[in-house]
N, C-alpha and C positions, 0 to 999 in steps of 0.2 A: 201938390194940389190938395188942399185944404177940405175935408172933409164936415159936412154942416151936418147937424144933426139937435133935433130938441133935446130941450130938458129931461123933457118923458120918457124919449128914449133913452138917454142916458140911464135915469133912475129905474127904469126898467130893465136893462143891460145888468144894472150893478142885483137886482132882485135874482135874475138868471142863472149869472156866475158861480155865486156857491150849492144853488141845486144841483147844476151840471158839475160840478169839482166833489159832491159828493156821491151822486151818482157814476162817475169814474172812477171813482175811489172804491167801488163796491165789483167793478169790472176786473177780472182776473188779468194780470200784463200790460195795463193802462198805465201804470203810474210807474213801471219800469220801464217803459216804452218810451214815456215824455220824459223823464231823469234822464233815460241815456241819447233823448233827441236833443235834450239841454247841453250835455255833457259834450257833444259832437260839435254841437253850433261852439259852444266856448270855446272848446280846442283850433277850431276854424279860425276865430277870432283870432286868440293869441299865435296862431300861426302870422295869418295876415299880419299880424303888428311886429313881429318879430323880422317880416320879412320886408316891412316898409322901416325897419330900424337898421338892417343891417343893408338898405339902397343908400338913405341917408348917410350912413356912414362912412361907404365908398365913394357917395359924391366929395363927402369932405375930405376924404387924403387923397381925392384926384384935384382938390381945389390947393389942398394945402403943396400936393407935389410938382403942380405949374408955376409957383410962386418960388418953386429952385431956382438955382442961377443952371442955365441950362438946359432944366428939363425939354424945353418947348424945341429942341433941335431935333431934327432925324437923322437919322444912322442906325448903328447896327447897334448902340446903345453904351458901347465904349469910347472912353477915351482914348485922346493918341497921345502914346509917352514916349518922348523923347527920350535920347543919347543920355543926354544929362541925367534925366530922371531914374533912369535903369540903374547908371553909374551912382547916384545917390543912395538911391535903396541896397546895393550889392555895400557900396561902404557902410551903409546902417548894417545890414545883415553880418558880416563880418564881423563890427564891433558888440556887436551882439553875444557873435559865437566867441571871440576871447573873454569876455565879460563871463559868458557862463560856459564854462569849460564842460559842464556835466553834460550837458544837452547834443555836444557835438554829436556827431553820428562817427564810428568807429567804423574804420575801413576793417574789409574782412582779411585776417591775418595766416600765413603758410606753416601749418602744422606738419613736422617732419613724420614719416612713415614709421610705425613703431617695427620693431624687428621680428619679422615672421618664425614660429618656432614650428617644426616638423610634428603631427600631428600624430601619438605614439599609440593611441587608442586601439588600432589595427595592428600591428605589428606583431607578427607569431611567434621570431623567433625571440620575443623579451618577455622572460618569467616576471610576475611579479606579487610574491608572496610573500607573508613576515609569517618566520616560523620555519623548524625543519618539515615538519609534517606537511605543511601547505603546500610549500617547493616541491618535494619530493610528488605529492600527488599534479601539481601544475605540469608536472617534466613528464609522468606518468603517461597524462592525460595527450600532451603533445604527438608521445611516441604511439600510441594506440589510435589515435584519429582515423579513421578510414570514412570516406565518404558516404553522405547519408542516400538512402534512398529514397525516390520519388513514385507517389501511386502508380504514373503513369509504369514505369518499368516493372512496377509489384506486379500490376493486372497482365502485362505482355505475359511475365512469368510463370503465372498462379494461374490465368483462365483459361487456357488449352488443359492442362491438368482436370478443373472444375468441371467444364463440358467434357469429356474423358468418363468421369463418375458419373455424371447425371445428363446421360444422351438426352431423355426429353424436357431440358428447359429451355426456355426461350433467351434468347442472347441477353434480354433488360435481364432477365431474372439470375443468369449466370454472374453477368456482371453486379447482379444488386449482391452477390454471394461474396463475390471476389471483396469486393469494397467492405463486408462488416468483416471480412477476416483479417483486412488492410488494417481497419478500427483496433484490434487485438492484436496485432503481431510487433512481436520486440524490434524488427526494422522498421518498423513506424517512428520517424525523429520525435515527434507528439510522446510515444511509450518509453523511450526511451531515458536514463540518466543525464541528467544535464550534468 
């Protein structure tokens, strides 16, 4: 709808304009307010255009892809391949894989079990020292072995004795006694010679 308007108006319009553009211009946020109302509307734009270029364009490979031989059938969207055709493609394929030998796929092949050897690492009664002196202390050590002892037996043995000496302690504290003697004593495996 066509908007009528005088001359005078107009020329009065165009007198307005730059008062009020500079009068804005003197308003603190005015002039970033309208930049960033400009900058909104643009984006708006090139969206819309964006998004009527990329409807266009679907219309055209929906126009281009009815002009297939085919397209316009329904189904499940495959074709039906015959005997023949399977049979075709499996002899393509074939001469394919003699052609490139590299590409075959390699069946996976029977590796025989390697011969298991006895595990000598544990074994007490095998010295094994280079040197007399090593020997001789290795064979030493075999014959004087005697089993180590464990806290638990230390404290059985040692805190009847402890409570013994010092009737008023309380059993944590006997036992906290028993355990630093545990700490310093030569049957401690920890004190001991390796």
């Amino acid at each position: 709808m066509p908007i009528l308007c005088s001359v005078h108006e107009v020329h009065k319009a165009k007198e307005i304009e730059p008062i009020e553009s500079a009068l804005l211009d003197h308003v603190p946020g005015t002039v970033k307010k309208a930049q960033r109302a400009a900058d909104a509307a643009a984006k708006a734009d090139a969206k819309l255009a964006a998004k009527a270029e990329l409807k266009e364009l679907e219309r055209q490979e929906e126009e281009a892809n009815s002009q297939m031989k085919g397209a316009n059938k329904k189904g499940s969207g495959y074709a039906k391949v015959t005997q023949a055709e399977i049979a075709r493609r499996q002899a393509l394929m074939g001469a394919m894989a003699k052609a490139n030998p590299k590409k075959q796929v390699k069946k996976t092949e029977v590796v025989s079990q390697p011969k298991l050897e006895a595990n000598t690492n544990r074994q007490e009664d095998v010295v094994d020292a280079s040197g007399i002196d090593a020997a001789l202390s290795a064979l030493d050590a075999g014959v004087e072995k005697k089993p180590k002892m464990t806290y638990a037996e230390y404290e059985a043995r040692e805190l009847e004795g402890i409570r013994q000496e010092n009737p008023g302690l309380k059993m944590s504290q006997a036992k906290e006694r028993c355990f630093k003697m545990w700490e310093r004593s030569p049957e401690n495996p920890k004190n001991q010679d390796k």
